[in-house]
N, C-alpha and C positions, 0 to 999 in steps of 0.2 A: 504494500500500500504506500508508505513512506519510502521517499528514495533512498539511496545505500549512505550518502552523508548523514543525513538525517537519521540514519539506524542505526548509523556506525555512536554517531556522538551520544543517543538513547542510552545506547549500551556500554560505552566507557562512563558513564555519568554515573550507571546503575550500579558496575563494576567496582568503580570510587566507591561509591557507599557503604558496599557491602566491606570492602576491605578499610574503611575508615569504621564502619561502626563496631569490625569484630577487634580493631586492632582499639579502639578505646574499651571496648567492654570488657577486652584482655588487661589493659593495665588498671581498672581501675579494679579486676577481681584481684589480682596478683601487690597492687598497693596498698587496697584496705583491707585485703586479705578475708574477702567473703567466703570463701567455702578452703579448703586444704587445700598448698601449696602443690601445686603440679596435677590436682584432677581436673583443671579444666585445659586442653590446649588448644592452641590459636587454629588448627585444624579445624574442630570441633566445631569451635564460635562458629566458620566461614560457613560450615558447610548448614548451621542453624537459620544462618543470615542468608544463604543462597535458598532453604527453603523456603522461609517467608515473601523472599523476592519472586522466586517462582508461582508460588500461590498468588503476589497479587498478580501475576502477570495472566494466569489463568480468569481471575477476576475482569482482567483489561479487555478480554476477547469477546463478549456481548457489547460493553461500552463502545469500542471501537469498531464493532461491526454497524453499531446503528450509527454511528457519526459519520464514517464513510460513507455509508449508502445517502444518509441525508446532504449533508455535502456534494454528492454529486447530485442531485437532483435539482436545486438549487443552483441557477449559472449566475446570477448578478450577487443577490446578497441572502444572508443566511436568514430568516425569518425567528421573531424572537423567542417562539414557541418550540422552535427545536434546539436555543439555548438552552430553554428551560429545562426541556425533556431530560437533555444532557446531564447538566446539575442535579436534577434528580434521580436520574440511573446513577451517576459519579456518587454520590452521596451513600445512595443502596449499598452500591458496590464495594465502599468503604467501612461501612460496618460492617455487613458480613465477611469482608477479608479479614480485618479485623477478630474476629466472633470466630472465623475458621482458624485462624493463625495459634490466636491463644488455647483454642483446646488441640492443636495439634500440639503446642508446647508442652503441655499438660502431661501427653501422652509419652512424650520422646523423654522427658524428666522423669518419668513414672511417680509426679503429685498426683495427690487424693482430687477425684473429680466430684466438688461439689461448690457450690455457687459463691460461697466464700472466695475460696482460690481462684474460681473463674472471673471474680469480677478485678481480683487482686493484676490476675493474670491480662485482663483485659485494659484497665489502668494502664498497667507496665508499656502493654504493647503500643497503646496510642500517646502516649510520650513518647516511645522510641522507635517508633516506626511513622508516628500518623503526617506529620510536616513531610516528612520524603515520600509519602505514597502520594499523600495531596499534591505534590510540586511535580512529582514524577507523573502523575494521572493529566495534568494538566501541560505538561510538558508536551506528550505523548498527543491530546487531545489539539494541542496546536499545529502540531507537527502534521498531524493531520488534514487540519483546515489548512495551513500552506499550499501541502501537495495537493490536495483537491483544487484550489485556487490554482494552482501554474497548470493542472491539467484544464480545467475552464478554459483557461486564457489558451491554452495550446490547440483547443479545439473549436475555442471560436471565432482565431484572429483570421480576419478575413483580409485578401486582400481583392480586390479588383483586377482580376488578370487580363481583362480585355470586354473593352466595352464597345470596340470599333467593329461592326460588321465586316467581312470579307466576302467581294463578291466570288461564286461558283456557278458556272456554267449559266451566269446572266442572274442567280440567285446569291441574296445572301444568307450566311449562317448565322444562327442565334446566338450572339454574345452569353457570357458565362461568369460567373463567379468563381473565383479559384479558393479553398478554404482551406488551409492549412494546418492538419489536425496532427499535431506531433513532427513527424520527417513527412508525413505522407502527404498530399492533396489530394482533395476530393472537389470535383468540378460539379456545379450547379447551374443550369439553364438561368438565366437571367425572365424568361418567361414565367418560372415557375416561382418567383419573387412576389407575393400577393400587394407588399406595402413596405415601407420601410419608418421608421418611429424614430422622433431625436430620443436621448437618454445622455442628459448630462454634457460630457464633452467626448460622447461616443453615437452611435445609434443602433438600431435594433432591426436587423434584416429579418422579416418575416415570412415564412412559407405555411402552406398548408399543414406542415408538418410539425413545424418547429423551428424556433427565433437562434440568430446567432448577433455577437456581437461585433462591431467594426468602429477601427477609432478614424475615424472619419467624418466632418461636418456635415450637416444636412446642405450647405450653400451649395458645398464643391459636388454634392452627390446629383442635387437637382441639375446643375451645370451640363453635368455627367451622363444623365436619367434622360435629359429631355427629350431627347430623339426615338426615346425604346419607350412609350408608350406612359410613361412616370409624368404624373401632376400635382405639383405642390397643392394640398387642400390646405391646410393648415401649417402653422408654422410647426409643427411638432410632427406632420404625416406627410409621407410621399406616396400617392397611390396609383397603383399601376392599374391601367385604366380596363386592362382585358379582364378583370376579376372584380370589376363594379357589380354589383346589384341592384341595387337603386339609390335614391340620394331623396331626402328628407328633409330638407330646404327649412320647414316649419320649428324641427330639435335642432337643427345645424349639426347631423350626424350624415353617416354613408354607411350601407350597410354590403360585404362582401358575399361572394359566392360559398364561400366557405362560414357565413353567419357571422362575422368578425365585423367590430362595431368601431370605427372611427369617426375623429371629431370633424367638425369642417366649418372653418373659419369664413369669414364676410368675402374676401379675397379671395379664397377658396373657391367659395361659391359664384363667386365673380368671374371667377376663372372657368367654370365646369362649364357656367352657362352660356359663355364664349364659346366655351369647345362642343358644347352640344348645340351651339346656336339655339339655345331658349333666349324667351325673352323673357 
């Protein structure tokens, strides 16, 4: 999911840890001398500390399968209700690693299992684990929205590969969109373009199927448009004129073949009814 930098630094971070928290919990058993000298070795501690890290890591794999999937679905911005969602599985997820850690301690110690100890046990662990599961959970969880984010951008950056008809055999061919999803290109009929939408200091190529994104001005695009069928309605829509339905002059809307509902400006309107010669 994450790319190999990105997994690499996860995992030397998590690596630190584990060997920072067994080599303090080694000297502060051997300074203040809590249990007989020489039962406990630095061995021991690592390999206690790589099972709690593996448990929560087991823990990370529902959290991080629902962030991925959500993340991709979502191409502009993340929606605040699948923050939430997040925070609330992240939280679950943290108690019960938690809750599972300390009775596995329990067990590998051979302490008496009873709610006393457990809660003893439970204390312990979220002092010395709970800051690094939370920073590492969240670490993890960004890492993620990153890479979702550069694959977005990798598959929606569009560029304009050729908007100039070529005449063949007395005909010309239908200009195309070239979109560049990763290394590869994937070419798109410029016909099959329903509208185009500004978005900020980007815009929003729309098909019947599904919107991509292009950092490109609406001025330069109409500039661009005018010849292939494209008319500025509105300062926010370009609409290609083969995929009209009807136009509704009274809401200042247009409505597409595909049921898609844009706005339409006084100029707009001004314009249409030029090009359709109403009066």
């Amino acid at each position: 999911m994450v790319n190999r930098k990105s997994s690499i630094v996860l995992v030397l971070f998590i690596l630190f840890i584990i060997l920072f928290d067994a080599l303090q919990q080694k000297y502060y058993i051997d300074t203040f001398e809590l249990v007989p000298a020489g039962s406990v070795s630095l061995s021991a501690l690592l390999l206690s500390h790589i099972v709690r890290w593996s448990v929560w890591a087991l823990f990370c794999i529902p959290i991080s399968m629902y962030a991925w999937q959500e993340f991709g679905k979502h191409q502009l911005s993340i929606p605040s209700r699948i923050w939430r969602n997040i925070g609330i599985l992240f939280a679950l997820n943290f108690i019960f690693c938690l809750i599972t850690i300390s009775y596995i301690s329990l067990i590998l110690n051979g302490a008496e299992m009873n709610s006393a100890t457990a809660s003893e046990t439970l204390i312990f662990m979220l002092f010395q684990k709970g800051l690094s599961f939370v920073f590492s959970g969240c670490l993890l969880v960004m890492l993620l929205f990153n890479r979702s984010r550069t694959m977005v951008i990798d598959a929606q950056w569009i560029e304009i590969d050729s908007l100039k008809s070529s005449g063949i055999n007395g005909s010309a061919t239908s200009p195309n969109l070239t979109i560049k999803i990763g290394n590869k290109l994937k070419v798109i009929a410029l016909s099959e373009v329903t509208w185009i939408e500004a978005d900020d200091y980007c815009v929003k190529i729309h098909t019947e199927e599904r919107a991509y994104s292009l950092r490109k001005s609406m001025r330069s695009l109409e500039k661009d448009l005018e010849e292939h069928s494209f008319i500025r309605v509105h300062r926010g829509a370009l609409l290609n004129m083969n995929y009209l339905d009807h136009i509704d002059f009274s809401s200042s809307s247009i409505k597409l073949q595909d049921r898609s509902e844009i706005p339409l400006s006084r100029s707009g309107a001004k314009e249409l009814r030029k090009l359709l010669k109403e009066d």
